[in-house]
Every structure is written in structure tokens, then in C-alpha cells.
C-alpha positions, -999 to +999 in steps of 0.1 A: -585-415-128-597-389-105-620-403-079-657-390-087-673-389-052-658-385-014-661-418-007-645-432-036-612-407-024-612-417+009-615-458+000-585-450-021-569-434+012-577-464+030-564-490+007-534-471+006-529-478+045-543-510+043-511-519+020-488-506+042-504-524+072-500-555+054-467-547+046-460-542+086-443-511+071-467-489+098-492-489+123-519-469+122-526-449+156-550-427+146-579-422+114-608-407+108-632-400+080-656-370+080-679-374+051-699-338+045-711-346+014-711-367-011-682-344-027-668-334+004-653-342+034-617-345+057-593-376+064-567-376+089-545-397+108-515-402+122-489-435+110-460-445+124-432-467+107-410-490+121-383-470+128-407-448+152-411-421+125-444-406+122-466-393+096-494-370+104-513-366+073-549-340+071-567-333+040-600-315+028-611-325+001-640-316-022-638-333-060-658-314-076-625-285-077-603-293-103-572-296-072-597-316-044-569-313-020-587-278-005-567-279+025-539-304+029-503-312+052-485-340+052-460-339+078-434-366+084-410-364+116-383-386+129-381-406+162-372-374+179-401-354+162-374-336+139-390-328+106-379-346+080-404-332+053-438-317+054-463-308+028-489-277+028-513-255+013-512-227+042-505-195+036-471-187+042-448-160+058-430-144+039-456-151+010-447-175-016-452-176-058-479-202-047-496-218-018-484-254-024-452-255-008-428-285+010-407-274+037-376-298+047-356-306+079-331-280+068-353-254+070-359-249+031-392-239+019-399-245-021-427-243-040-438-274-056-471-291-070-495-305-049-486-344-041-510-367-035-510-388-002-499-416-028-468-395-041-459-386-001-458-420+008-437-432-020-409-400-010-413-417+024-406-448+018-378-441-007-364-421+022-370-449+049-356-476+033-322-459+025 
């Protein structure tokens, strides 16, 4: 069910790190909440995993648009900062079908749905416990 205030998004944000933390999958190293509005507002933050990879995640979000993701990346890098995958919404040279786009460590860009932070952990961790 799609979260029906800012808060109620960013609390599902956070219980999704909290799990992880628990886990001792990550630690967080950076987080931060901006709440504009009661329908708006940005998370960010940066986690790293065990294995010294990193996620830097940044969303805006504003639930009252049917995609509340207004601005989003999700970018995930290896010890060595490599890339393994990122998500985005910018705008992108040359110009794609669509905005929402994942590029991959091999330089491949392809258009693809907007994840959630939910669905880009789950890749992650599929990935990071191979």
C-alpha cells in the first residue's frame, strides 16, 4: 500500500535500514530526512556493507504524484568505488525512451521502471551474497 503522507514513506525507509542494521549486513554512515511537507520531502544517505561496498541512495519524494519518487538515484559501488549498478531519473545524454533508466558497471544504460529503495536493496543483496 502506497504510503499516504511523507512521514509514513520515510518510516518505511528507515525500517528498511533498521533491518539491515540488525542484520549487521551495513552500517549506516550517513542519513538525513528533510520533511517539507506533510507530502513532501528528501531522504538520503549513504550505507556500506560488509564487504566495504557502498550505497548512496537520494530520493524526493512527494506522494501525492502517482510515481512519489520525483527525483531519485540509487548508486551502489564496490570497495574500489567501481560502479556496480546505479538507478536514476536524470535526464540523460543521448536522450532515452524514458527518464527511468539503470546504468551497470559495464557501461550499459537501459530503461527500466522505477525501483523502489525496497526492490534496490533486494538486487543488492542478491548480488552481495553470491
Amino acid at each position: 500500500m502506497p504510503a499516504v503522507s511523507f512521514p509514513d514513506y520515510a518510516q518505511n525507509i528507515v525500517e528498511l535500514i533498521d533491518n539491515l542494521l540488525r542484520l549487521e549486513v551495513v552500517r549506516l554512515t550517513d542519513f538525513q530526512v528533510d520533511v517539507r511537507s506533510s507530502q513532501r520531502g528528501y531522504i538520503a544517505g549513504i550505507l556500506h556493507f560488509d564487504d566495504d561496498a557502498q550505497l548512496h541512495f537520494r530520493e524526493f519524494v512527494d506522494v501525492t504524484q502517482h510515481d512519489p519518487q520525483a527525483m531519485y538515484a540509487y548508486h551502489y559501488q564496490n570497495r574500489n568505488t567501481r560502479m556496480i549498478l546505479r538507478y536514476d531519473n536524470a535526464l540523460h545524454r543521448p536522450a532515452l525512451a524514458q527518464r527511468d533508466h539503470k546504468h551497470t558497471g559495464d557501461d550499459h544504460v537501459e530503461v527500466t521502471p522505477a525501483p523502489s529503495f525496497a526492490d534496490v536493496l533486494d538486487e543488492i543483496l542478491s548480488i552481495y551474497s553470491v
